[in-house]
N, C-alpha and C positions, 0 to 999 in steps of 0.2 A: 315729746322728748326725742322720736327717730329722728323726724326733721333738723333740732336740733344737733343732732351727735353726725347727721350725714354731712352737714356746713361742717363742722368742727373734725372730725375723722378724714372728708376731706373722698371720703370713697367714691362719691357720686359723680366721677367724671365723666366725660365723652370717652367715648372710645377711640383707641388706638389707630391710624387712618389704616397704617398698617400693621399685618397681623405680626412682623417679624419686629422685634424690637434689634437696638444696635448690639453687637458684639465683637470685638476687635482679637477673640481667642484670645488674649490673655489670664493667666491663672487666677485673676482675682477682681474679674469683670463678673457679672450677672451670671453667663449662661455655665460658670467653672462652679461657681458657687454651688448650683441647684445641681448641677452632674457628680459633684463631691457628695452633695447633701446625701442623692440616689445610689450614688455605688460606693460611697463609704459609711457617713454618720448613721443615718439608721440600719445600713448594713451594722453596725458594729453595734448598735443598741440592740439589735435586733438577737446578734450573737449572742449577746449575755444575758437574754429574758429567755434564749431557747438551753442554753445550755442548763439554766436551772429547770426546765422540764425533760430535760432528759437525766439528771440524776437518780440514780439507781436509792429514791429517800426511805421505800421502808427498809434498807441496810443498814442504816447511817442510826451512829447517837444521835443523842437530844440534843447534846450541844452544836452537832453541826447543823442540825435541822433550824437553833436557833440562827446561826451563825447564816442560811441562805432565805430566812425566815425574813432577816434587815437586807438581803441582798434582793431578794422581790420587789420589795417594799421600795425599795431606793432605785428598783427598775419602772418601774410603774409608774412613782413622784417624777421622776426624770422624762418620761414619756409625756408624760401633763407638761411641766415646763418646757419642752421641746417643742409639741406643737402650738404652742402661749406663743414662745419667743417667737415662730413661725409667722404666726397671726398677725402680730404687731410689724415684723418686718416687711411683711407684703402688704399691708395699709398703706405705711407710712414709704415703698417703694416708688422711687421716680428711674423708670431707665432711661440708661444714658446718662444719668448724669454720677458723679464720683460722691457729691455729699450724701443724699440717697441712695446709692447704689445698696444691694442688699447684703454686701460685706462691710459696710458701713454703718447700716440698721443694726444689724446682729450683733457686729462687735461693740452696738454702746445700750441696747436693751439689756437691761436685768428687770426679769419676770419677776410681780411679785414685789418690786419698789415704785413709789413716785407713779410717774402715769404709765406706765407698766403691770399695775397692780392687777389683782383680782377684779375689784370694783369695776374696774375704767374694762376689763376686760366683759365682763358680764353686761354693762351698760353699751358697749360699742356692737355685740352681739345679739342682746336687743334689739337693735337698729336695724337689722339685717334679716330679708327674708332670702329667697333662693336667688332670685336675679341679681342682688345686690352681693350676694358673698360670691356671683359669679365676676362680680366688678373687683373686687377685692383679691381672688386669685386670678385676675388677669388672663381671662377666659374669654375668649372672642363671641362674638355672637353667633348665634345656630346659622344667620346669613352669610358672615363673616367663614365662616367653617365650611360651611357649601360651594361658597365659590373660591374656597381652598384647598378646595376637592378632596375632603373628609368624606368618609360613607357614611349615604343617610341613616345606618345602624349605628353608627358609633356618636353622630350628631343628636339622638332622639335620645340615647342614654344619658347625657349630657345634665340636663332640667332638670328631670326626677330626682336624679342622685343628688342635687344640690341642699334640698333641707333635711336631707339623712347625717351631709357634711355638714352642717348647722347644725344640728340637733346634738352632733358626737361633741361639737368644740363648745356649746354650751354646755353640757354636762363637764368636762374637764374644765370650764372655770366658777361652774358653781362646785363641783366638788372641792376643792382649791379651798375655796371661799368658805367651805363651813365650817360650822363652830370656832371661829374667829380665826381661821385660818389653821386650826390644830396641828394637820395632817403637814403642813407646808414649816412651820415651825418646829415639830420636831424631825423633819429630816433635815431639816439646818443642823440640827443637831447631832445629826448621826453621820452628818461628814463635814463638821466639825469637834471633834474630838471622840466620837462615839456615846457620847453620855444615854448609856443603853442597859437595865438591868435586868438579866432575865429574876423569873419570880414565877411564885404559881398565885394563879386565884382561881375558887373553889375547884381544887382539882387539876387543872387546866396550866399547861406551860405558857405564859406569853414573856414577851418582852415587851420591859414598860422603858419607853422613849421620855426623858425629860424635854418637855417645851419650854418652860422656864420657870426661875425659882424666886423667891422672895426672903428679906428676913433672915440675910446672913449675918451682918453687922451686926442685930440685936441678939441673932442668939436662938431661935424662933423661925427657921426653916419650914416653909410653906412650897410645897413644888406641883407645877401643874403639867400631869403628865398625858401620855398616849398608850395603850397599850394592843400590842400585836400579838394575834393568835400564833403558839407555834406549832405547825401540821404542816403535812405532807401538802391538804387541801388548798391552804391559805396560799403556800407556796408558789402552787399549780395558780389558781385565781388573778394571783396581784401578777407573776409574769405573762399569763395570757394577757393580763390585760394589757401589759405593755405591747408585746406584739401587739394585737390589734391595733394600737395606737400607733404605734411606729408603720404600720400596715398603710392604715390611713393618711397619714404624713407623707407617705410615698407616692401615694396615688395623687394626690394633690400637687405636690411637687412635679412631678412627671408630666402631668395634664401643662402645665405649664411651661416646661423644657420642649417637650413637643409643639405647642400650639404657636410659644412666640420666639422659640428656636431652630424651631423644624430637628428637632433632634429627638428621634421615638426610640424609647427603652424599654424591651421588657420585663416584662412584672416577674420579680427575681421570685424564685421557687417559696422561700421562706417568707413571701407579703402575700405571694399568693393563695399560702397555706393559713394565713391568719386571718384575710378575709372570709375565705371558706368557709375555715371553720373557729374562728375565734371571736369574743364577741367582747365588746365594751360594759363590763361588770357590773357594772354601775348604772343600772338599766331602772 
């Protein structure tokens, strides 16, 4: 099946002759895109997963606790889709040209549909061990690097790191993917419309997320739900994990601003602080 999916994904090219790809500084060429990505998008995802660990939660009622309980929760889901969309945009990335360009990818992916999905996600990550996801983020060769006069510390880190970064983006599309996609259907659900009921079970505050319902016509409502812990814990948990995730998406991103832009960023305080010390949940 790699074999397969490498013809069809389409990842296993030659390398780039040179390491700089084109960029004409335009706002909506390659190299705008990925410096948006780094010093806005996940800066700003990054802001709303930290500010719910800085709330001051044993103060707060129940109901707000519920109320940043779907706010995690929706930070976290959003984290997974972020680096999905990611994934699929840098595959299917040709630079230089305008049909591929990566504000092109992006603007016509929806994670989650068609060949976009979970599936095609987990199956094309499959396919992929470290040298091959370094083909995929458009990562020069360690020869390539040396005689671009990168230091041999920062070229030898390079390898190793590469199936930690397969390992994390597999785990966010098999979690996606379980129990028939639960988690991913009911937060359709919670930013569409909210359809969100808090409730207690044995004891215990959650909120139960409708995923979908059956059996209205006849009379006979059957609803297949999700339900979220409400605590301070849960809270702390699901926005770590979005940092971390958003962490990673940075560094990935970056690695590739740098290498085929010549454009080096530093690792902003808040990526820095979630690689450190933040970890991917779902371990």
């Amino acid at each position: 099946m790699a074999a397969d999916a490498a013809e069809r994904f389409g990842y296993d090219r030659e390398p780039h002759a040179d390491l700089r790809y084109p960029d004409s500084g335009h706002m909506l060429e390659d190299a705008s895109v990925l410096r948006n990505a780094l010093m806005f998008t996940t800066a700003q995802r990054a802001y709303v997963a930290a500010s719910l660990l800085h709330q001051p939660l044993d103060k707060m009622p129940e109901n707000v606790i519920a109320f940043l309980t779907l706010e995690a929760f929706g930070a976290e889901m959003t984290a997974m889709e972020d680096t999905l969309g990611w994934l699929f945009a840098l595959r299917d990335w040709k630079p230089g040209t305008a049909a591929f360009c990566l504000m092109a990818n992006l603007d016509s992916i929806q994670v989650g549909r068609g060949d976009y999905d979970e599936s095609h996600a987990i199956e094309f990550l499959a396919s992929l061990d470290g040298p091959k996801l370094r083909e995929v983020l458009h990562i020069p060769s360690d020869e390539g690097l040396r005689q671009a006069g990168l230091e041999e510390e920062l070229i030898a880190k390079i390898g190793p790191s590469l199936p930690h970064k397969l390992d994390g983006l597999r785990r966010i599309a098999e979690r996606r993917s379980e129990a028939n996609r639960t988690r991913v259907e009911a937060f359709n659900k919670l930013k569409h419309g909210l359809l969100a009921f808090p409730t207690r079970e044995t004891n215990s505050k959650v909120v139960v997320q409708l995923i979908r319902g059956k059996g209205y016509k006849k009379g006979e409502i059957h609803l297949n739900t999700m339900s979220l812990e409400v605590s301070a814990a849960n809270i702390h948990d699901m926005a770590g994990s979005a940092l971390a995730m958003q962490a990673q998406l940075w560094d990935m991103l970056a690695l590739i601003l740098w290498f085929r832009f010549g454009e080096r960023r530093e690792i902003p305080a808040w990526a820095s602080h979630a690689m450190e010390h933040g970890t991917w949940r779902h371990e």
